[in-house]
C-alpha positions in Angstrom: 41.1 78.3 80.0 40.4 75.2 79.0 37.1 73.1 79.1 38.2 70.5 81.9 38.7 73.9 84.2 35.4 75.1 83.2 33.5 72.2 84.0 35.7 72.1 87.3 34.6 75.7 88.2 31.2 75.1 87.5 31.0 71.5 89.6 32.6 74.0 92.7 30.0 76.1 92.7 30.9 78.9 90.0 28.2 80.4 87.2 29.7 82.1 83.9 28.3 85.8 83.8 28.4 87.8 80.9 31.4 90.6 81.7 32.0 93.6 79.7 34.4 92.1 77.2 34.1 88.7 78.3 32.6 85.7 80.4 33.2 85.7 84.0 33.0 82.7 86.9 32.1 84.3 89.9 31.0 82.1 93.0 27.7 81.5 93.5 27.9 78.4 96.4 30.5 79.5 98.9 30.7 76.4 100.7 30.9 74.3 97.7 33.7 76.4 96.1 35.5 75.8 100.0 35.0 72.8 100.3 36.4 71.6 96.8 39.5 69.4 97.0 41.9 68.3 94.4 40.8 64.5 95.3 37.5 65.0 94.5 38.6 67.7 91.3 40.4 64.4 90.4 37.6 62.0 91.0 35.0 64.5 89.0 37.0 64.8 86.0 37.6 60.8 85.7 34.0 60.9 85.4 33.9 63.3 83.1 36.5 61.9 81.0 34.6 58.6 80.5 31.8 60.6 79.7 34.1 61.6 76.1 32.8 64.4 74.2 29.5 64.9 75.7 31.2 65.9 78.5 31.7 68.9 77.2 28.1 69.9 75.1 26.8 71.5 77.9 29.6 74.1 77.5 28.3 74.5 73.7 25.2 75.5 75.0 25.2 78.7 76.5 21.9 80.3 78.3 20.9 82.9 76.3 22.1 86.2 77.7 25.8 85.2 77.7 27.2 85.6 74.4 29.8 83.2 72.7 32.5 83.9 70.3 32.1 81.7 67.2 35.6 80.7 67.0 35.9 79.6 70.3 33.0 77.5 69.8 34.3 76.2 66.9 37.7 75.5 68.0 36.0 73.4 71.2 33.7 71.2 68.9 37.1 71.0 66.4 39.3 70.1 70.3 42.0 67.1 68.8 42.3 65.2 72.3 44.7 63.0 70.7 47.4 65.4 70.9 47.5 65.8 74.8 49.5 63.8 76.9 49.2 62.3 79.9 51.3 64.6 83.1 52.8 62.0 86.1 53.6 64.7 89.0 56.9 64.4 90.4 57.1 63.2 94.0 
């Protein structure tokens, strides 16, 4: 999963629990998660784009009773965004 899903999840009305072996999303705002559309998914993650790196700091920092594998963190704070490219869907 990567960090532009997460942030979508959690803009459609999804929380990160703490599972047994990992984090969960489960919904927490029915009508927000149903009312989600891949306009506004697109729209959101323009702005977060502009938004660069901090973006994504929230993610970084967890509440407290979830835990986070180092790594994980370390490999998001380490993310090379220069490598990804830029996807034009086929019509």
């Amino acid at each position: 999963m990567t960090a532009q899903e997460i942030l979508g999840l959690l803009h459609f009305g999804y929380a990160m629990k703490q599972g047994p072996a990992s984090l969960w999303f489960t919904c927490t705002d029915a009508a927000k998660a149903n009312a989600a559309t891949a306009e506004e998914y697109s729209s959101y993650m323009k702005d977060q784009e502009a938004m660069g790196p901090d973006s994504i700091r929230s993610l970084l920092v967890v509440d407290s009773a979830l835990t986070v594998d180092p790594a994980m963190k370390k490999q998001i704070e380490g993310f090379d965004r220069s490598k990804l490219r830029h996807v034009t869907p086929r019509h």
